[in-house]
C-alpha positions, -999 to 999 in steps of 0.1 A, spaced: 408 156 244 382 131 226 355 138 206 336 106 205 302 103 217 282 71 207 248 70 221 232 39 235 199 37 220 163 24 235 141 2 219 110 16 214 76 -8 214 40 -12 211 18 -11 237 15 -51 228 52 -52 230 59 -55 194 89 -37 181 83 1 168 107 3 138 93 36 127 103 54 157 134 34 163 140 52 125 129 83 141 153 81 170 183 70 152 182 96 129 180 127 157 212 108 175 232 113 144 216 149 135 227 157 174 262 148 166 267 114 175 298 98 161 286 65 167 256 44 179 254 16 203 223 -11 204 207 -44 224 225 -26 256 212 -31 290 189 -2 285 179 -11 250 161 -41 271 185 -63 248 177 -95 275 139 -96 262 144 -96 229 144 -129 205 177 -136 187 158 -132 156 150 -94 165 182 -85 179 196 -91 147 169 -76 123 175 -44 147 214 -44 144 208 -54 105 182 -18 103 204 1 120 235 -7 97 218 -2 66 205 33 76 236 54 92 273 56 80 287 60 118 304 35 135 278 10 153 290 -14 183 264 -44 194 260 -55 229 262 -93 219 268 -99 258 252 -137 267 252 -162 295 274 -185 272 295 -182 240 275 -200 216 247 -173 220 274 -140 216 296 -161 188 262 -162 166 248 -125 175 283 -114 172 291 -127 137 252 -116 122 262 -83 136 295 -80 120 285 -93 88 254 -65 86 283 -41 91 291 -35 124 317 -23 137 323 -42 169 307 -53 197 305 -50 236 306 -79 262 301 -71 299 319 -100 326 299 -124 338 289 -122 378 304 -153 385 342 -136 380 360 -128 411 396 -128 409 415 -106 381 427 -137 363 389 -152 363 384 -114 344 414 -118 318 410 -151 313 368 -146 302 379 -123 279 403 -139 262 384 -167 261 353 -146 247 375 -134 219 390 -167 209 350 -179 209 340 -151 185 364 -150 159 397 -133 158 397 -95 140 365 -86 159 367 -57 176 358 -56 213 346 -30 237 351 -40 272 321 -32 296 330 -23 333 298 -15 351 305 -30 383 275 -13 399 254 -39 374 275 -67 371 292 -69 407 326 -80 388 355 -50 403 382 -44 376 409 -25 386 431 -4 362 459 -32 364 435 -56 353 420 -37 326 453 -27 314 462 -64 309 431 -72 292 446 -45 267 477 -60 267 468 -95 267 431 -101 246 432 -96 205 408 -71 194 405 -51 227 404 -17 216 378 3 237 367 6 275 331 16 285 339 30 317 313 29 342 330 27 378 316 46 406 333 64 416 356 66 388 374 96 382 406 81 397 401 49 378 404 74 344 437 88 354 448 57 364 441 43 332 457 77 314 484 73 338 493 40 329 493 47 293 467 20 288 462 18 248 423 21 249 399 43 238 379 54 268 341 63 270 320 67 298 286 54 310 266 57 339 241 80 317 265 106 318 262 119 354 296 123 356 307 133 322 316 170 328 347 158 350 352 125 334 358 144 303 385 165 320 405 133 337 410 119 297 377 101 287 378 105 249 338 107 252 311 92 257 292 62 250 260 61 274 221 71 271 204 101 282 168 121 266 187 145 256 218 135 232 223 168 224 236 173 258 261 145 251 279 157 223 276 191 239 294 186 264 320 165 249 326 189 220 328 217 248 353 202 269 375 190 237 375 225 224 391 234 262 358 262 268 357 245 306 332 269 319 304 266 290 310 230 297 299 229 329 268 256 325 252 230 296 264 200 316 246 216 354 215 224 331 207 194 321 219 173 356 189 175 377 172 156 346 205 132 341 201 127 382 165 118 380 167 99 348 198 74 365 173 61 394 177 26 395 143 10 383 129 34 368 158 51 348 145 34 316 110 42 320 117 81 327 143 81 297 114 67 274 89 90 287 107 120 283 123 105 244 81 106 238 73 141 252 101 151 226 80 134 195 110 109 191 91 81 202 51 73 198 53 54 229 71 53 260 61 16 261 87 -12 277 84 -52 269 74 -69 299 87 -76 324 85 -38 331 80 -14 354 60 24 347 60 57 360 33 70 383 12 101 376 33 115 402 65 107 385 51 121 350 46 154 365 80 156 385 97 149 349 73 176 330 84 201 353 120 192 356 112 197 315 103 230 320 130 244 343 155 229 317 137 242 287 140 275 301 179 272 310 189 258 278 165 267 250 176 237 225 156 217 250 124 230 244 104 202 234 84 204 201 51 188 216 
């Protein structure tokens, strides 16, 4: 069983949309106290599509400088030029590779094999590359076979972020197959606690709570099934609410405040925010989970 969880970290911001180092500082630093054995930045819910090039590297250059984990940058980009330049400011501030999610346009599983190895000859060879399957975002359906000959077939391929649903079958599939890839899961963990069990070797996804993360994964790698599953059913009506599309990012942010890990639950437009309503459907959904696992109790 794995033990890997990296955790996909928000940008936090001003109110005038400026970027908030000092909590990003703040944030970074509880992920790795939590347990995380790596950290992931300038994903889709670290609003990496609004930011300048300029910041997205002064963030990935921060972020190196300040932990000794394993860091992987989403350097995904509607053409190579764009991800060959973040990619090689990333990896010369230290990373340690980077993820690129398929284009929409892809349809067939050659199109798919073909884009990556074309993104990998475009970046450099020796760069690690995590492949991002969230066809729920990006519309593009890879199949085990086809991820297995990405494996098999692009240098530097060496991790899937799995985020098929449903994807449980995809997992054993995959384990089945004897596909040589590190496997971690997305979809802000709502299916972790079973993922875990069909062979993920963790998790690499965002949630308020990391703690529940590395929880679980520690849990299930340490085969204590049952204690698994009682953190992992605490925490889901908060994981459920959290994943709504639209506002997913806005709740995560909110809550990531209530906790003091963030001074602001502040996105960069274009952006969404959460109704009074919604504020005090998440405070109480804080409550009932304070009370069922005390770690959670929030310190303001």
């Amino acid at each position: 069983m794995g033990t890997d969880v990296y955790v996909i970290l928000s940008t936090p911001f001003f109110a005038d949309g400026g970027i908030d180092y000092v909590s990003f500082d703040r944030l970074v630093e509880h992920c790795v106290q939590a347990g995380a054995t790596g950290l992931t930045v300038l994903g889709q819910l670290g609003e990496a599509p609004k930011l300048e090039h300029a910041e997205s590297v002064a963030i990935v250059r921060r972020l190196c400088s300040r932990v000794e984990v394993p860091v992987v940058v989403g350097v995904t980009a509607p053409g190579f030029a764009a991800m060959r330049a973040l990619t090689r400011e990333a990896m010369d501030a230290g990373a340690a590779g980077v993820m690129i999610a398929p284009p929409t346009s892809l349809r067939t599983d050659d199109q798919i094999v073909t884009y990556y190895r074309q993104a990998a000859d475009a970046i450099g060879g020796g760069v690690p590359i995590v492949v991002q399957d969230y066809p729920l975002t990006f519309g593009v359906q890879m199949t085990a076979g086809v991820i297995g000959r990405i494996a098999g077939e692009v240098e530097g391929v060496y991790m899937l972020k799995h985020e098929d649903w449903p994807g449980l079958e995809k997992i054993s599939a995959l384990r089945a197959m004897e596909v040589p890839l590190r496997i971690l899961t997305g979809n802000g963990a709502l299916f972790l606690d079973f993922e875990m069990e069909r062979g993920a070797d963790g998790a690499m996804t965002g949630y308020s709570f990391p703690e529940l993360l590395t929880g679980v994964v520690r849990l299930s790698g340490a085969g204590r099934r049952d204690e698994a599953h009682d953190l992992f059913d605490a925490h889901l009506p908060l994981i459920r609410y959290e994943q709504q599309q639209g506002v997913g990012l806005a709740v995560r942010k909110y809550v990531l405040m209530r906790r003091g890990l963030l001074d602001s639950d502040a996105q960069r437009a274009p952006a969404g925010a959460l109704s009074a309503t919604a504020r005090q459907e998440v405070d109480y959904l804080l409550e009932r989970l304070a009370r069922a696992d005390p770690g959670a109790r929030l310190r303001r």
